[in-house]
N, C-alpha and C positions, 0 to 999 in steps of 0.2 A: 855862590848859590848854596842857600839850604834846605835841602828834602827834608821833610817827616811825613809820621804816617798818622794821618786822621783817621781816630780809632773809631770804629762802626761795631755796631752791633746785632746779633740774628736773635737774640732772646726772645725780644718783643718785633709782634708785625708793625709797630709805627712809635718813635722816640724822636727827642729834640733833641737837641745839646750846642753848645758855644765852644766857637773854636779864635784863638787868636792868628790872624793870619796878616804877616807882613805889618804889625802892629797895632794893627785892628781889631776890634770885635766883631765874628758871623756869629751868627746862628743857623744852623743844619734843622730842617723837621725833614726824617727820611719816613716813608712808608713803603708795606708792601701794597701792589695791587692784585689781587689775587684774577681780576678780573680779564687784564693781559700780563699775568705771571710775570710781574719786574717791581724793579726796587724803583720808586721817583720818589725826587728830593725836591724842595723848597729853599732857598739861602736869601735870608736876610742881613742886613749891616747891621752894626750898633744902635742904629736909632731906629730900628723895625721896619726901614724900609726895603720892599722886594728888590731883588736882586736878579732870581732869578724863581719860576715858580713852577710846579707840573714837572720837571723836567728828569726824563731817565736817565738811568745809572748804568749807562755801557762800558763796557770792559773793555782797557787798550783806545782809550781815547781821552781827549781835552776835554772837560766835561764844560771850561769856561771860553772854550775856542772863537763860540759866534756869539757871546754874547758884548754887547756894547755899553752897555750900562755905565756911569761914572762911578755908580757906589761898588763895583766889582772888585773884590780880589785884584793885585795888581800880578801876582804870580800867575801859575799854573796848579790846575786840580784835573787828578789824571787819575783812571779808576784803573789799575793794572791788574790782570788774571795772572796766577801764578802758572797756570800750566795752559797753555795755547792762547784760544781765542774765546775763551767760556765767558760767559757772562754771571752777573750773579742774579743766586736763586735765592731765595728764602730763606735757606739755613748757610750758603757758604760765603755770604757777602760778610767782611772784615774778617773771614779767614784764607779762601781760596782765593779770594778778589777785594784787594786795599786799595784805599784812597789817601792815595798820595801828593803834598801840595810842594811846588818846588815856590819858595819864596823868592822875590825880585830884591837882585845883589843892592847894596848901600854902598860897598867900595869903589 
């Protein structure tokens, strides 16, 4: 098994970026909602197809857990708080609370 950490960012309220996962291409579109105060994300495959869409960014969970989809991640994507059970806010998401993908073993 290999962890890293999928780098996030608080600069801007809404960015995309491409992440290789398990030797695939995503694409992350994360925003804030200022509306109910949380981070949701969007994850697309390499060929633009949805993944997963709308979905929030809770702290200390699977974020890929119930999702069924073929074109999904085959690992794990897990949003961890570094001190309790915090969630992320606007400014401490990728520094108080990372997202971390453990990839699916090849041995």
């Amino acid at each position: 098994m290999a962890f890293f950490v999928i780098p996030l960012d608080n600069d801007v309220p809404a960015y995309t970026f491409t992440v290789d996962m398990d030797g695939d291409s995503f694409q992350f579109e994360f925003r804030w909602n200022g509306r109910i105060s949380q981070w949701v994300f969007d994850l697309f495959d390499g060929d633009q197809n949805a993944v997963q869409l709308g979905y929030p960014f809770y702290a200390n969970f699977e974020l890929l857990a119930q999702n069924v989809q073929t074109n999904r991640p085959d690992g794990a994507m897990i949003a961890i708080a570094e001190v309790g059970t915090i969630d992320a806010t606007r400014f401490n998401i990728g520094v108080e609370v990372t997202l971390i993908y453990d990839e699916v073993s090849t041995e």
